[in-house]
C-alpha positions in Angstrom: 9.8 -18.8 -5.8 9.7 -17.0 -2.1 6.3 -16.9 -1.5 7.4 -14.5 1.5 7.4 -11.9 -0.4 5.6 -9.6 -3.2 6.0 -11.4 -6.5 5.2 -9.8 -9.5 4.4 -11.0 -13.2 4.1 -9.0 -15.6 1.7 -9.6 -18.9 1.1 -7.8 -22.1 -2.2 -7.9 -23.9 -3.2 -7.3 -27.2 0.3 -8.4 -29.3 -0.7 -8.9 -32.6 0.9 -7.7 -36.0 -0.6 -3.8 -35.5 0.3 -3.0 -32.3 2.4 -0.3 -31.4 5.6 -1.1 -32.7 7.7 1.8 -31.6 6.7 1.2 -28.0 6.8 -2.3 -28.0 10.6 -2.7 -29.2 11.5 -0.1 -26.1 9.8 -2.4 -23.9 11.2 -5.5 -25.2 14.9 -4.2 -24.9 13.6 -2.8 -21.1 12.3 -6.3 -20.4 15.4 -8.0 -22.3 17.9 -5.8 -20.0 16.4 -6.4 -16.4 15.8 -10.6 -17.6 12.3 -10.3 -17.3 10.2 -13.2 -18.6 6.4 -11.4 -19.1 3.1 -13.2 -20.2 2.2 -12.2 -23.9 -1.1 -12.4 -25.2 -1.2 -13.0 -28.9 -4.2 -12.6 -30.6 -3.9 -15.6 -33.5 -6.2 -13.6 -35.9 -7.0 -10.0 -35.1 -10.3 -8.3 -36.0 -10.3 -5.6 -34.1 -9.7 -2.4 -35.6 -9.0 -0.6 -32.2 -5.4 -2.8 -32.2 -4.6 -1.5 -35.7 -2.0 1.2 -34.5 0.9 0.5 -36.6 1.5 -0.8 -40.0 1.1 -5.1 -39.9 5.2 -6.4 -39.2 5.9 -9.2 -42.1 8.1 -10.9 -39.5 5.6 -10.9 -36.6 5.3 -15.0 -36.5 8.9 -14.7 -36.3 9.3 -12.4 -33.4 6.6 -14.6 -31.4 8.9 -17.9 -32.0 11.6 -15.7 -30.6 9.9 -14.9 -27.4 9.0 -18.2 -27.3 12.6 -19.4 -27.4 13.9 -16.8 -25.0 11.3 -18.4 -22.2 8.9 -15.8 -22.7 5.2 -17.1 -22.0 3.0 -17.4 -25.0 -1.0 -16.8 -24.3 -3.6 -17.9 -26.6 -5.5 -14.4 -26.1 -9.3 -15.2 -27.6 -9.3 -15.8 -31.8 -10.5 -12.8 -33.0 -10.7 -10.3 -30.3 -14.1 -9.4 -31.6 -16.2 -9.0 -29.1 -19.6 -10.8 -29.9 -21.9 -10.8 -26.2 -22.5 -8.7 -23.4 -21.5 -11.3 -20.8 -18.8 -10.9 -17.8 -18.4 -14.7 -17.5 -16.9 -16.5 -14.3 -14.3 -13.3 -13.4 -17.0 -10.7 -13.9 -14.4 -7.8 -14.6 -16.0 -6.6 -18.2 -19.2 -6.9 -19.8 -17.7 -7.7 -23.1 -17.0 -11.2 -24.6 -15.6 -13.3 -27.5 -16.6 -16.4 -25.9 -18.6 -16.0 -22.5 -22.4 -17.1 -23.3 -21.7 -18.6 -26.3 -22.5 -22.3 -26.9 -20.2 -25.0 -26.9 -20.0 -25.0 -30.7 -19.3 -22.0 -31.1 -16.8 -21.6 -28.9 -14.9 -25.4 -29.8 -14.9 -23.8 -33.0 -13.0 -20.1 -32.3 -10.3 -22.5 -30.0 -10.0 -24.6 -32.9 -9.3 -21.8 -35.3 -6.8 -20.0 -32.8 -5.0 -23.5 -31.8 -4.7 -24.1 -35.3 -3.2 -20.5 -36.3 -0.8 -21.4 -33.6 0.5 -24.6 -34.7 1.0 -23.5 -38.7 2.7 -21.3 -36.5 5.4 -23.7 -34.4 3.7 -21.8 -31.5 2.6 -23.6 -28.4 0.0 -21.8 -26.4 1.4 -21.9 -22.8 -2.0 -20.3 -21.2 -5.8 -19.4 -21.9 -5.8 -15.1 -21.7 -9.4 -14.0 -22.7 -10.2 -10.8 -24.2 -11.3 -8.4 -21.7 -11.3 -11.4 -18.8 -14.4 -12.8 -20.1 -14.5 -16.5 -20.8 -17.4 -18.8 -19.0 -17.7 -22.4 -17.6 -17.7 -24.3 -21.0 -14.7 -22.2 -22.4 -13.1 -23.9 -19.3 -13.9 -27.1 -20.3 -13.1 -27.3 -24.1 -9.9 -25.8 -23.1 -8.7 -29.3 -21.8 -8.9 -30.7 -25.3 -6.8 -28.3 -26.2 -4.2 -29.1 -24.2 -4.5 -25.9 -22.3 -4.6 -26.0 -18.5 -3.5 -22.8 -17.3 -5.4 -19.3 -17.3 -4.1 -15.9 -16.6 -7.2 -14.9 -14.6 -9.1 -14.8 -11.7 -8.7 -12.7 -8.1 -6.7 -14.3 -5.6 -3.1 -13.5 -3.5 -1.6 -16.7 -5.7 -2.4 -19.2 -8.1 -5.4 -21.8 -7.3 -7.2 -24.4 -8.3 -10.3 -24.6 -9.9 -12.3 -26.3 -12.6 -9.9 -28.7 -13.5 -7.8 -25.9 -14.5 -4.3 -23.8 -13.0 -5.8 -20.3 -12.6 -2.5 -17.6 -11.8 -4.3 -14.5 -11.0 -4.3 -11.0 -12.5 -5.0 -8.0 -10.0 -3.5 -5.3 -11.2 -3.1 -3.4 -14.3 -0.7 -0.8 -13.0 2.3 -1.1 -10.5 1.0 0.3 -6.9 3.2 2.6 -4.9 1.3 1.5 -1.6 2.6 -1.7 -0.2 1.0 -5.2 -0.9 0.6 -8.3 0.8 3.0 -11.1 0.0 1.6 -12.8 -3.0 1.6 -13.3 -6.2 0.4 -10.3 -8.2 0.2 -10.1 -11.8 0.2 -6.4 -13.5 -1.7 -6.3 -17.0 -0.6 -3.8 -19.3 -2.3 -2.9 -23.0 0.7 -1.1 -24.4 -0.6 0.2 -27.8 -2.2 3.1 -26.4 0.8 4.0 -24.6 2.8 7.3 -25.1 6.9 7.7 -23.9 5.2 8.7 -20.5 3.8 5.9 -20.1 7.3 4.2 -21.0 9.4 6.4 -18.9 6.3 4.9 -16.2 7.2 1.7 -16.6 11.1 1.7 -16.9 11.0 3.3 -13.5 8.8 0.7 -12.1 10.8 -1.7 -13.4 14.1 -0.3 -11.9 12.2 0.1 -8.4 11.4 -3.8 -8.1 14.2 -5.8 -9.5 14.4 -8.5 -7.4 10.5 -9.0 -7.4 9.8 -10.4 -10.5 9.4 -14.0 -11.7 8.6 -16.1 -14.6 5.4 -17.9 -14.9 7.0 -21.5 -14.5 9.4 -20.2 -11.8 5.3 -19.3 -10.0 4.2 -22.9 -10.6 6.9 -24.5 -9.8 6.8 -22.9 -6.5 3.4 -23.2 -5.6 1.4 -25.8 -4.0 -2.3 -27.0 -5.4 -5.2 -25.1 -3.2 -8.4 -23.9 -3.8 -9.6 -20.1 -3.4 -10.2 -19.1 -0.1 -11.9 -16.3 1.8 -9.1 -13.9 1.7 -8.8 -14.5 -1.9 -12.8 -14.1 -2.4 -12.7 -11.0 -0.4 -9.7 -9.5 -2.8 -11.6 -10.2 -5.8 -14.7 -8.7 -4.0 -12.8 -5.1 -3.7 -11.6 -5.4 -7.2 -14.7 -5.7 -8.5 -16.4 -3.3 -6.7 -13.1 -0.6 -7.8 -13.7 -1.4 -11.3 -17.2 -1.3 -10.8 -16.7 2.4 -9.7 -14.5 3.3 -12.3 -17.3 2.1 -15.1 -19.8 4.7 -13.5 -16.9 7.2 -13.5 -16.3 6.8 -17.0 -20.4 6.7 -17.9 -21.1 9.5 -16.0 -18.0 11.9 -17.6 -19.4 10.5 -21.4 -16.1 9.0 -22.0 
């Protein structure tokens, strides 16, 4: 990895057998055309009636061993995706969680459940993604047991080290036209609400930053252990407060 340079990741949420379908096999032949590796977030059991777009796919288990097998990253993204407390947990982004707040039963019990749904499977869940970034200090811990050592979370310039756990940071959710700071710089897309200008979006993105992408073990691989730092704490600062904006905008228009 040339850590000189913007590096970019780029991570899909919400896969589950609903999702959009007719979006997602656009993507996947953008993604499959320009050898991008992304981050997928499968959801081992949805619940959630806001990622019923499309009719459920009977082969959806096989598609995900596919990815797998083309060096795609798998996430474990929550159990459910039911969202069940009004916590923000350790990134703070959203007040919604499956697991923040929770005790440790509980939550040793959803992992189990989503582990185990992955393994009847022949999955192996790469990385911990929570469900609207919300996971706390004892989601952390259990995740060990699990086997499960990396997250796709936290605000930083590049991965760190923290709580036992390799945390590769998520800053965006949409490529930027201004310029960044070298870094690693994960963009977070939720492609079921997506329409073909939101496609035609992100084809040009892709086309306008080639040689900037990598896949998640090409990141480790490169990097060295280190713990956050103040840069990093004063990124996640301005992120939060942005988002923080944007929930007052949204309250204050009713939407």
């Amino acid at each position: 990895m040339n850590t000189s340079k913007v590096r970019y990741l780029i991570r899909f949420d919400d896969i589950c057998p609903t999702m959009n379908w007719g979006i997602w096999d656009q993507i996947e032949a953008i993604l499959r055309k320009n050898g991008i590796k992304p981050i997928l977030a499968v959801v081992p059991d949805n619940q959630d009636a806001k990622l019923i777009v499309d009719a459920p796919r009977d082969d959806f288990w096989d598609r995900v061993r596919q990815w797998q097998e083309w060096g795609w990253t798998i996430g474990l993204h929550g159990y459910q995706h039911k969202y069940v407390t009004r916590e923000s947990g350790i990134v703070g982004i959203k007040n919604d969680s499956e697991f923040a707040g929770l005790p440790e039963n509980e939550q040793e019990e959803k992992l189990k459940k989503a582990v185990d749904i992955f393994q009847r499977q022949g999955i192996v869940p790469e990385i911990w993604i929570a469900p609207s970034h919300s996971f706390d200090s004892i989601t952390v811990s259990l995740l060990h047991s699990f086997a499960i050592n990396i997250i796709s979370d936290g605000l930083a310039f590049s991965p760190f080290h923290k709580n036992g756990a390799v945390w590769v940071p998520v800053q965006l959710w949409r490529f930027r036209r201004i310029p960044l700071p070298r870094g690693v710089w994960t963009v977070c897309h939720h492609c079921n609400s997506w329409l073909e200008s939101n496609l035609a979006a992100f084809r040009r993105d892709v086309d306008n930053r080639k040689e900037s992408f990598d896949a998640l073990q090409d990141v480790l691989d490169g990097s060295s252990p280190r713990c956050r730092n103040l840069s990093d704490v004063f990124l996640g600062t301005c992120i939060l407060a942005v988002q923080q904006l944007k929930r007052i905008a949204r309250s204050s228009s009713g939407k």
